[in-house]
C-alpha positions in Angstrom: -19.8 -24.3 -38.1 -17.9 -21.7 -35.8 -18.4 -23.7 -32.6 -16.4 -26.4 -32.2 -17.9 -29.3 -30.1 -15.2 -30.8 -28.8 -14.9 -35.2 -28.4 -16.1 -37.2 -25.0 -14.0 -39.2 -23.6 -15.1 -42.4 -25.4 -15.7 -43.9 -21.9 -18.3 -41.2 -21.1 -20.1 -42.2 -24.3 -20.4 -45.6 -23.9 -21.6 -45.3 -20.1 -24.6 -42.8 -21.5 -25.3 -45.5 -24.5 -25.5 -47.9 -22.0 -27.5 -45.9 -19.6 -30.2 -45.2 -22.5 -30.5 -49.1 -23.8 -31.5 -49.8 -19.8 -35.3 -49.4 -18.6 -34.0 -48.6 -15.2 -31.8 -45.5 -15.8 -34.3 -44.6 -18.2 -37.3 -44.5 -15.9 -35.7 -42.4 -13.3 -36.6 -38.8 -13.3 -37.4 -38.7 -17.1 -41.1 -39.4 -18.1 -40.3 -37.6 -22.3 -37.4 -40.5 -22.7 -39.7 -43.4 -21.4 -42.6 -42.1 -23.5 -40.5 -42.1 -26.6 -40.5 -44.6 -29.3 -37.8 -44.7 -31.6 -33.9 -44.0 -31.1 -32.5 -41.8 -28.6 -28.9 -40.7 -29.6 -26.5 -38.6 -27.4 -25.3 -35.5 -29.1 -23.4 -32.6 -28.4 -21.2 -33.6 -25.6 -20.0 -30.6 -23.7 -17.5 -30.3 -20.7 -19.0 -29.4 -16.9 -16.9 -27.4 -15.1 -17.7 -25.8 -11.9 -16.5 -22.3 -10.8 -14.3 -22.4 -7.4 -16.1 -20.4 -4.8 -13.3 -20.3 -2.5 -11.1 -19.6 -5.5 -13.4 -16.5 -6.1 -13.8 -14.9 -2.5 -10.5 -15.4 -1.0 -8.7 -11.9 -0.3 -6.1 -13.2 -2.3 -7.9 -13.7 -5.3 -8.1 -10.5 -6.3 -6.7 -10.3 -10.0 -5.9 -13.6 -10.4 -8.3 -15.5 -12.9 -11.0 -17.8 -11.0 -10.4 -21.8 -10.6 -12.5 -24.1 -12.4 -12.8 -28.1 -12.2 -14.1 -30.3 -14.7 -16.5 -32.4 -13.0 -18.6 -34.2 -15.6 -19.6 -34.5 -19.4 -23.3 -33.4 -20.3 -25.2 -35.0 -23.8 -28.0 -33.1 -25.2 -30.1 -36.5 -25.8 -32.2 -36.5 -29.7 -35.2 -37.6 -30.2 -36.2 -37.3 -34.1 -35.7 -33.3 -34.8 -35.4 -32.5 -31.2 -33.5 -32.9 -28.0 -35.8 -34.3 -25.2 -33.6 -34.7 -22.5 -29.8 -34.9 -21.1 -27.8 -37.3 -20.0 -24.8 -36.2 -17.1 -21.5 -38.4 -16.5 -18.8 -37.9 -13.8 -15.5 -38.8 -13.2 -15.6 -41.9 -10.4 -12.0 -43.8 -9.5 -12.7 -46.1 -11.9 -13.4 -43.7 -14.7 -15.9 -42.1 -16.0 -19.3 -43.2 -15.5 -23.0 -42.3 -16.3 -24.4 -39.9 -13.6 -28.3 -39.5 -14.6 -31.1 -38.5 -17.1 -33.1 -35.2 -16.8 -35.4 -32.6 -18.1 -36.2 -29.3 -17.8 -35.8 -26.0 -18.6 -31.8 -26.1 -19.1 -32.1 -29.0 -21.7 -33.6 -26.0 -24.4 -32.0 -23.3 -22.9 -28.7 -25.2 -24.0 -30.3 -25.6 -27.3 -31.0 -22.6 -27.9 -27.9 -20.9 -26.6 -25.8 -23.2 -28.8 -28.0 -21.9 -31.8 -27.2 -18.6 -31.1 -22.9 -18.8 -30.4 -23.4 -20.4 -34.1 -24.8 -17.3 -35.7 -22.1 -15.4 -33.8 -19.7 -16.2 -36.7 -16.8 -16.3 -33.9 -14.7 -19.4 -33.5 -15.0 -21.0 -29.8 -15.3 -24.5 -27.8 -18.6 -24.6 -26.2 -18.3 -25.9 -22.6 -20.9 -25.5 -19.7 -19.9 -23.2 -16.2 -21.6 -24.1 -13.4 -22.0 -21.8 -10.4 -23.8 -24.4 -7.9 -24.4 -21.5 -5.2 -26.0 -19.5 -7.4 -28.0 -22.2 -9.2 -26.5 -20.6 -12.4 -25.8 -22.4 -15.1 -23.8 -20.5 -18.6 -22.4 -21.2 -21.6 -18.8 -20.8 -21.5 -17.4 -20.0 -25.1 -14.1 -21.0 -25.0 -12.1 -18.8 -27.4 -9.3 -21.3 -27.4 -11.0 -23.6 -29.6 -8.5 -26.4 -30.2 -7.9 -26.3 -26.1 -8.1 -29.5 -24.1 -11.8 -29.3 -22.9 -10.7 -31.1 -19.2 -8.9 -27.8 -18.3 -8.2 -24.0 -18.8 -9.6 -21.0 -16.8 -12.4 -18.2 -18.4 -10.4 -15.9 -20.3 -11.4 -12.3 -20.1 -12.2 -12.6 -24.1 -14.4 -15.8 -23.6 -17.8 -15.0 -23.0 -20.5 -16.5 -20.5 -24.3 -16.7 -21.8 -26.4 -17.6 -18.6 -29.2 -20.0 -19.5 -32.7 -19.5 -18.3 -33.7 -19.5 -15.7 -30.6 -17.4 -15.0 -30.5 -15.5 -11.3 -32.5 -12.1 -10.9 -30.5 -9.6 -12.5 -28.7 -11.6 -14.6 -29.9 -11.4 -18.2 -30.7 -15.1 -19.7 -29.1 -15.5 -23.3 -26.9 -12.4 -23.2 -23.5 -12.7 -24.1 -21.3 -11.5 -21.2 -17.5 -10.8 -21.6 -16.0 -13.0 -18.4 -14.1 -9.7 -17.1 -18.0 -8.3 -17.3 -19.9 -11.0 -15.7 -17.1 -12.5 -13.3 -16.9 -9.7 -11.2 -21.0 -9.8 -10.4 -20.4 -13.3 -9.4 -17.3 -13.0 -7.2 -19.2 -10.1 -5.2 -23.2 -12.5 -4.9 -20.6 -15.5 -4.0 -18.3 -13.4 -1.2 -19.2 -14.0 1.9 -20.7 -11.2 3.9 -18.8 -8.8 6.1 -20.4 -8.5 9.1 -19.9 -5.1 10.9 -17.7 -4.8 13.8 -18.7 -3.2 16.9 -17.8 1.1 17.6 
């Protein structure tokens, strides 16, 4: 398998195992989990890491690669032959911890972008961008695959595949170089410039 999934901190794990063997977490915001019989198994654990905004639209950025922060660990959660729902953790003082349950559209777009970096053929460490002001959520293939998943910046040979729904005028599912699709988000994510007085 060309993508390589890279290991939760076991701490993450346990907090999501946890989170799925109780009938409170479980009942929040998820009605497929609590309609589910059988077991529900975390899978796929992938990094969260959020792009900087004011690393992207200060003057001084210009050239310098964006800043990203790991801020949480997401499970694709199976049921049977399919993944119902996912589970978030973040980092807390006293470790990590399990964040929350939910559905929705970015539980199969995850899927289904995973499915497609695997017929890619190319080697890479699948991690998840976030870009909160856009509500944007992509793929990052990491083309450092043996990298420590808690930290590195987007390469310009890694490539960002926005899930769906992805912002107007941003194709969903499309693989995007990062020195392709960066640029497009640093200038939606600068602040405007207002026009001065004649």
């Amino acid at each position: 398998m060309p993508l390589h999934v890279s290991t939760a901190p076991a701490p993450a794990l346990r907090s999501v195992l946890a989170a799925l063997g109780s009938a409170t977490a479980v009942q929040a915001h998820t009605p497929a989990l609590r309609a589910l019989q059988g077991p529900l198994t975390p899978e796929l654990p992938l990094p969260v890491h959020v792009l900087d905004r004011l690393g992207l639209s200060e003057p001084a950025a210009a050239g310098r690669p964006p800043r990203t922060r790991l801020t949480g660990w997401r499970f694709l959660i199976r049921s049977g032959e399919r993944y119902v729902a996912a589970a978030d953790t973040m980092l807390t003082p006293d470790g990590w911890a399990f964040s929350h349950f939910f559905e929705g559209p970015y539980v199969a777009a995850t899927e289904r972008a995973l499915h497609q970096a695997e017929s890619a053929g190319a080697h890479y460490q699948p991690r998840l961008l976030s870009v909160p002001e856009l509500y944007m959520i992509t793929l990052w293939l990491h083309r450092a695959a043996g990298a420590d998943p808690a930290s590195g910046l987007p390469a310009p040979a890694d490539l960002l595949v926005p899930l769906a729904p992805a912002p107007p005028g941003i194709a969903a599912y499309r693989p995007h170089p990062v020195s392709e699709l960066l640029p497009v988000l640093t200038h939606r994510l600068a602040p405007p410039v207002l026009a001065t007085p004649a």
